[in-house]
ZATORZA-47596 format. One record per residue: x, y, z of N, C-alpha, C in turn. Coordinates in Angstrom, 3 decimals. Layout:
residues N
X / Y / Z / X / Y / Z / X / Y / Z .
...
This chain:
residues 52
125.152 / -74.764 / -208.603 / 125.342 / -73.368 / -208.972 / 126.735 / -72.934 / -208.509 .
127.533 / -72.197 / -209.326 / 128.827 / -71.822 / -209.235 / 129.056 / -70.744 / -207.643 .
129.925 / -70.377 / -206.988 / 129.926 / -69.811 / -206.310 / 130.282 / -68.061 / -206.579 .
130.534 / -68.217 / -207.741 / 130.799 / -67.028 / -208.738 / 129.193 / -66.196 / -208.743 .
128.339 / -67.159 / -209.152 / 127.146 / -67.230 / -209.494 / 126.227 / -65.929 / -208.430 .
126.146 / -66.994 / -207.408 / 125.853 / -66.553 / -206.162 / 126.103 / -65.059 / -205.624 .
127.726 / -64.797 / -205.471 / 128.065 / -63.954 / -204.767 / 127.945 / -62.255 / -205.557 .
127.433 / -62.723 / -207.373 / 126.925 / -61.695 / -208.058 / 125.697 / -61.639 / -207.629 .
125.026 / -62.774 / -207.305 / 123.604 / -62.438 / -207.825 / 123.010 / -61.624 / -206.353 .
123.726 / -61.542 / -205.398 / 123.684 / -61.152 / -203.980 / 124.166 / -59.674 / -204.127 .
124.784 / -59.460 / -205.025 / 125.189 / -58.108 / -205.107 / 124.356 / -56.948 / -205.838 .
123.537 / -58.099 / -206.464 / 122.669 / -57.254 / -207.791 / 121.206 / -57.129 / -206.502 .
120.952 / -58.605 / -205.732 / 119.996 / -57.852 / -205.024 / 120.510 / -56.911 / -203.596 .
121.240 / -56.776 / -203.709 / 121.818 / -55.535 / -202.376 / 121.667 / -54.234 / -203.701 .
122.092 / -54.036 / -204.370 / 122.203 / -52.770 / -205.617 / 120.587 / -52.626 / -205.573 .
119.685 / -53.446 / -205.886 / 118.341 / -53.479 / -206.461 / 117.363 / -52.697 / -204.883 .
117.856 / -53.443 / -203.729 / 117.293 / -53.464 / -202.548 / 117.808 / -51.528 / -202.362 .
118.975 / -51.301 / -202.575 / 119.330 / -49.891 / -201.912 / 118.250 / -48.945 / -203.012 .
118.480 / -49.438 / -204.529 / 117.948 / -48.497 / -205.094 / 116.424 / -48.581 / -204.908 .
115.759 / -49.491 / -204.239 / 114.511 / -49.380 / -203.959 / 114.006 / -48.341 / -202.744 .
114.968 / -48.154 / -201.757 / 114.737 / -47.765 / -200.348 / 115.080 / -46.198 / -200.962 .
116.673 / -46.108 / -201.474 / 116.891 / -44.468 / -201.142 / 116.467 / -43.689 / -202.270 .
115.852 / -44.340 / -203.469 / 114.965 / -43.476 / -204.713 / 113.866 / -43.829 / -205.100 .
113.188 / -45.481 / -205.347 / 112.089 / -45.413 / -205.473 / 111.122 / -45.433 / -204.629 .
111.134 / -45.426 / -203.481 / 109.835 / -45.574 / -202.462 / 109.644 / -44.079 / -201.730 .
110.935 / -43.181 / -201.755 / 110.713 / -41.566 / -201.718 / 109.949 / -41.191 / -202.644 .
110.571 / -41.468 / -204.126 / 109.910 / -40.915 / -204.973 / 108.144 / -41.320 / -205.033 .
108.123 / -42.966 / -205.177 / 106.468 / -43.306 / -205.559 / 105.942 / -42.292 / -204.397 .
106.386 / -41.870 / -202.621 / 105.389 / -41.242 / -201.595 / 104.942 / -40.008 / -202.202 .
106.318 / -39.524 / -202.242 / 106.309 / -37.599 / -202.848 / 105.243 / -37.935 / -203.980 .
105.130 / -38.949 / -204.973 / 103.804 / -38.744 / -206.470 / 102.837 / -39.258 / -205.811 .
102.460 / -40.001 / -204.965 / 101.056 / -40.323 / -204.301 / 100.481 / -39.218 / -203.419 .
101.249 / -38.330 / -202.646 / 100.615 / -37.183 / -201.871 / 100.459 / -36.359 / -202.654 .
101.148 / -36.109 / -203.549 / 100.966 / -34.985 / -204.564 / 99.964 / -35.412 / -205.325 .
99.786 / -36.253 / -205.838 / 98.399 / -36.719 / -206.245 / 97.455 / -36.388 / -205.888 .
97.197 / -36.784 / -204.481 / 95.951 / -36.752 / -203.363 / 96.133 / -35.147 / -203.138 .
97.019 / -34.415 / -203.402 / 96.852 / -33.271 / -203.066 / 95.982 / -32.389 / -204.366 .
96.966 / -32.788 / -205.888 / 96.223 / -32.370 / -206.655 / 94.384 / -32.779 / -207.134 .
93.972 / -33.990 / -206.138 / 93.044 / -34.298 / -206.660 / 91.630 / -33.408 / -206.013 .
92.645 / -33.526 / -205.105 / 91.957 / -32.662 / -203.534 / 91.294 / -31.279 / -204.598 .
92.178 / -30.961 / -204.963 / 92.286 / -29.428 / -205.357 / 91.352 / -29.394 / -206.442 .
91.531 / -30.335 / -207.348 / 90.852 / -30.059 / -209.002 / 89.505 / -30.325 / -207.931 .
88.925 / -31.255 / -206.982 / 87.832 / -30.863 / -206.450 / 87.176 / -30.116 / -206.123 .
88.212 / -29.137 / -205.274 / 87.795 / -28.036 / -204.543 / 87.258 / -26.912 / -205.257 .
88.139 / -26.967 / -206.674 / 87.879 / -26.014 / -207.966 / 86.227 / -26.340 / -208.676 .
85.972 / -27.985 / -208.616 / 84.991 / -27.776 / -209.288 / 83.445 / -27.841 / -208.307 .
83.477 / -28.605 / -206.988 / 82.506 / -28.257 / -205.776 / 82.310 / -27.310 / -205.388 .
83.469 / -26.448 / -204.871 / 83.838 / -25.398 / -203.820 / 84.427 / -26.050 / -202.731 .
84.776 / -25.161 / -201.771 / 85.232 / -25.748 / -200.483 / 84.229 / -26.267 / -199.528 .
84.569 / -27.187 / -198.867 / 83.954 / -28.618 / -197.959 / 82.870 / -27.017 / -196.786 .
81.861 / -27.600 / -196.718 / 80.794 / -26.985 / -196.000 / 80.167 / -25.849 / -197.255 .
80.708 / -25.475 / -198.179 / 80.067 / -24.423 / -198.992 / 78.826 / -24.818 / -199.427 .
């Protein structure tokens, strides 16, 4: 393998690795709590609230 090769393909996973840490793994938390929050809720709407 060329050394050309390499020193791209190290760059694409440093690019891939940052954009995983500083946008997608904020983002997937913020849509999973919000989730659990909205699910919480459409519950609460159709049970009532917990002890009722």
């Amino acid at each position: 393998m060329p050394a050309g090769d390499t020193a791209a393909n190290k760059q694409k996973e440093t690019r891939l690795f940052l954009f995983l840490i500083v946008c997608f793994f904020p983002l997937l938390s913020v849509a999973l709590v919000g989730g659990y929050g909205f699910l919480i809720w459409i519950m609460q709407i159709l049970t009532g609230p917990p002890g009722a």
